[in-house]
N, C-alpha and C positions, 0 to 999 in steps of 0.2 A: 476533162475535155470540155471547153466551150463550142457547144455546137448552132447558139444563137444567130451567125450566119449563117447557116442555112434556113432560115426562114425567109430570105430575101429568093430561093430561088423559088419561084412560082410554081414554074412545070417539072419538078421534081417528083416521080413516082415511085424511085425504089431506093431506099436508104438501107445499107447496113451500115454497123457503128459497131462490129465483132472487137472486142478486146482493145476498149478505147478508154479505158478507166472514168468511165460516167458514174460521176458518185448521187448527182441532187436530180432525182425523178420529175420533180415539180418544175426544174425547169426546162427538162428535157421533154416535159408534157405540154409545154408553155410554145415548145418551137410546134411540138409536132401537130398542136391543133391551129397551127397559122400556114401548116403546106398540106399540099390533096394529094399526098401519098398513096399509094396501091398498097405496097409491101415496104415492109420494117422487118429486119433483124435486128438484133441489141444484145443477143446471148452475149454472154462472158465477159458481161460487164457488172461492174458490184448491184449496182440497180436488179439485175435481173435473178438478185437474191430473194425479191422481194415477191411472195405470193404471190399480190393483188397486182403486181403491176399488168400482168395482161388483161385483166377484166377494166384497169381504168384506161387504158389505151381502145379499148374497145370502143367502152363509154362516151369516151371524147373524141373520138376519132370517126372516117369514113374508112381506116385503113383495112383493105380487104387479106390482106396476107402478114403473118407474124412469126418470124423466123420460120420460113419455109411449108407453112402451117395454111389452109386456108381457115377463114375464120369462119366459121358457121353459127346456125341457126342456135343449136345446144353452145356455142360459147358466149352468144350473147343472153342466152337465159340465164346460164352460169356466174354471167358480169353482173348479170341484173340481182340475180339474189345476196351475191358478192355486199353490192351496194345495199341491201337494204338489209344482210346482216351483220352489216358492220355501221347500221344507222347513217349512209351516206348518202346525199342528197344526190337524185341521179340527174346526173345533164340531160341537156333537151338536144338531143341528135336523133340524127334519122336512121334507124336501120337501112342498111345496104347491104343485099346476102346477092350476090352472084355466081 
């Protein structure tokens, strides 16, 4: 699924993408840090086979909820160790805990 339009919408806060056969993370990472999201679902997409993906959606993002999840303090510490034990270079965003 090409989900690259939707970066054009600006005021877009609540995305799911439930069972949309999202195979390439990197570009689905690509949309999601060009829109100011609140809340993301993705479950039950091949993508959300992948460990890290929530810790790097964290990382890159201001997104405050993830699949139904609010995102807290201990998951951004969890991203962050994520990133630096897997020697990844961590973005430069701002925590947003609400």
């Amino acid at each position: 699924m090409d989900i690259d339009p939707l970066k054009n919408l600006k005021n877009l806060k609540v995305l799911s993408v439930f069972h949309n056969e999202i195979f390439h993370f990197e570009s689905f990472l690509g949309v999601l840090t060009q829109i100011d999201l609140e809340e993301l679902s993705y479950d039950a997409n091949p993508i959300a086979r992948d460990f890290g993906i929530k810790y790097k959606i964290i990382m890159n993002t201001k997104i405050q909820m993830i699949d139904e999840d609010k995102v807290s303090e201990l998951d951004y510490e969890l991203a962050e160790n994520y990133y630096k034990n897997h020697n990844l270079e961590l973005p430069k965003t701002e925590v947003v805990l609400v």
